[in-house]
C-alpha positions as CSV (number, residue, x, y, z in Angstrom):
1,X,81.9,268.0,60.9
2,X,82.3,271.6,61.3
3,X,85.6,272.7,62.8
4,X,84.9,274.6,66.2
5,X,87.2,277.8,66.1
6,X,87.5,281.4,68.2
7,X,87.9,284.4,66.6
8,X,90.9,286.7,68.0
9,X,89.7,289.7,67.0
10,X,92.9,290.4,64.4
11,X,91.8,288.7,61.6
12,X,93.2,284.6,62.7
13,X,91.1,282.3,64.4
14,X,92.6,279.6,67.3
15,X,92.4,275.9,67.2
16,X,89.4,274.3,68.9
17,X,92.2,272.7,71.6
18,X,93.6,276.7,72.3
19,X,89.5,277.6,72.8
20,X,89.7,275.0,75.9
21,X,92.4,276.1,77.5
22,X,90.7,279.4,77.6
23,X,88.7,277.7,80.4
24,X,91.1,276.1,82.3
25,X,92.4,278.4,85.4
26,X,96.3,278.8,85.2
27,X,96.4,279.0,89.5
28,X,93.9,278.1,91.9
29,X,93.8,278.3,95.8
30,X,95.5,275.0,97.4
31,X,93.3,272.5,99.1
32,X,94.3,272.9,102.9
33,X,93.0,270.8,106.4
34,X,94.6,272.6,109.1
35,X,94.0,271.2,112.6
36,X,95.8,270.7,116.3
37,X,96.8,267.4,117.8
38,X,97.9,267.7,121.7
39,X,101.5,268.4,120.9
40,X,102.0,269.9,117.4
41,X,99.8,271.9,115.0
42,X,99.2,270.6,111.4
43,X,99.0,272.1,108.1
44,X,97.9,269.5,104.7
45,X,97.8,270.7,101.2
46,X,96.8,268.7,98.2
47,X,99.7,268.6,95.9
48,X,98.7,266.4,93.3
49,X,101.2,265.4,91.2
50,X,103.9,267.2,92.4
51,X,107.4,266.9,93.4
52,X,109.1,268.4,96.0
53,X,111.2,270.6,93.9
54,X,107.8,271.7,92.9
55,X,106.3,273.2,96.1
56,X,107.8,276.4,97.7
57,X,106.7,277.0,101.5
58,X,107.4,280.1,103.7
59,X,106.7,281.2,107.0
60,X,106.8,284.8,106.9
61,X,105.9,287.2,109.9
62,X,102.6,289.6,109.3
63,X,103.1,293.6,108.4
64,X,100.4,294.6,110.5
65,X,102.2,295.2,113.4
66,X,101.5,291.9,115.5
67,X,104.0,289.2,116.0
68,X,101.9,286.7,114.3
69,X,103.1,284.3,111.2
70,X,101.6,283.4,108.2
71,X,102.2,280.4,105.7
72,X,102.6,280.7,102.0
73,X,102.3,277.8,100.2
74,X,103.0,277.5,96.1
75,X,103.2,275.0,93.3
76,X,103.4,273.8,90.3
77,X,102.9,270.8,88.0
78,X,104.9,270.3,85.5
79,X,103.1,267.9,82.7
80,X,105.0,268.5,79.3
81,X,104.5,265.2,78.3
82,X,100.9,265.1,77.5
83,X,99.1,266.6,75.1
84,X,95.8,267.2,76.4
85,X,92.0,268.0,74.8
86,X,90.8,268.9,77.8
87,X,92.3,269.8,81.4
88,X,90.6,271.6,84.0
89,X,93.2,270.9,86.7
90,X,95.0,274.4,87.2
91,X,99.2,274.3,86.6
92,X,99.8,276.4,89.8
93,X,98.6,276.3,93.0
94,X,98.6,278.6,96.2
95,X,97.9,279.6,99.7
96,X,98.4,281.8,101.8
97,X,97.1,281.8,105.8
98,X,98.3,282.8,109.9
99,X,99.4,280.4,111.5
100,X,98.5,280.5,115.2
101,X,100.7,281.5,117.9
102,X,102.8,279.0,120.1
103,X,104.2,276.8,117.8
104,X,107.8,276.0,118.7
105,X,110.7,276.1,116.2
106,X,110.6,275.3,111.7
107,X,108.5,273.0,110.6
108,X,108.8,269.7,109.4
109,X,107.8,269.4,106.1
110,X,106.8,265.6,104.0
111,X,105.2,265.1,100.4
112,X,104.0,262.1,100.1
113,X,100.8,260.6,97.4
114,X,99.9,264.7,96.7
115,X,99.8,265.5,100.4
116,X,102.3,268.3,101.4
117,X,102.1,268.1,105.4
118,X,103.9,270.9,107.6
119,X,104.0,269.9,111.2
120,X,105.0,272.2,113.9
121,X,105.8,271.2,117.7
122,X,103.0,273.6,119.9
123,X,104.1,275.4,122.9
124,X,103.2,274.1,126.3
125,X,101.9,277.5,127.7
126,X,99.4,275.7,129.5
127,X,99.4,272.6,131.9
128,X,97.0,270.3,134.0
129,X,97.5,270.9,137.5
130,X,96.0,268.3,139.7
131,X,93.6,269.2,142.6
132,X,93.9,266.9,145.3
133,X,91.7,266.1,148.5
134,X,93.4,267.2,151.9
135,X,95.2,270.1,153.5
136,X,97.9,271.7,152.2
137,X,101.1,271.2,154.0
């Protein structure tokens, strides 16, 4: 069998496991679902494998001049144990987006089975105002 080898361009070659992890992105963009519910505004990011001590989010306000928010989101797996052939899985993970307006307060924030899920209480700007038949008094 012919060993499998890169050349680095100095004179040494790598081991066929270093040419794999040549591949292999060190961060990638965070799997998000962000959607509304009638009272509170939701924000999911894959996590997998991670612990909370892991995952750093922040809810930082925009420099463009607005009063808008935005939501960083970063992570990290931490695998030392294995020795791996091949792993495509990246070790970081981020995101960054605005958040819209009229949510109320910090967000709670829950890991659980590689979910992160940030939940904010929304505003009431707007309410139902029921029309009636008849005069007004």
């Amino acid at each position: 069998m012919m060993n499998v080898a890169r050349w680095q361009g100095n004179g040494t070659a790598c081991k066929r496991e270093d040419v794999f992890s040549l591949f292999r992105p060190k961060s990638a963009p965070a799997v998000v679902n962000a959607y509304a519910e009638a009272d509170r505004w939701v924000v999911e990011a894959h996590a997998p494998g991670a612990v909370p001590e892991d995952v750093n989010a922040e809810v930082v306000r925009l420099h463009d001049g607005s009063q808008g928010l935005k939501l960083a989101i970063l992570g990290r797996k931490y695998n030392d144990k294995k020795e791996f052939r091949l792993r495509e899985a990246p070790d970081a993970w981020e995101r960054v987006l605005r958040l819209p307006d009229g949510l109320k307060g910090d967000p709670e924030a829950v890991l659980r089975d590689g979910i992160l899920t940030l939940s904010w209480a929304r505003r009431q700007d707007r309410r139902r105002i029921e029309v009636k038949r008849g005069e007004l008094s």
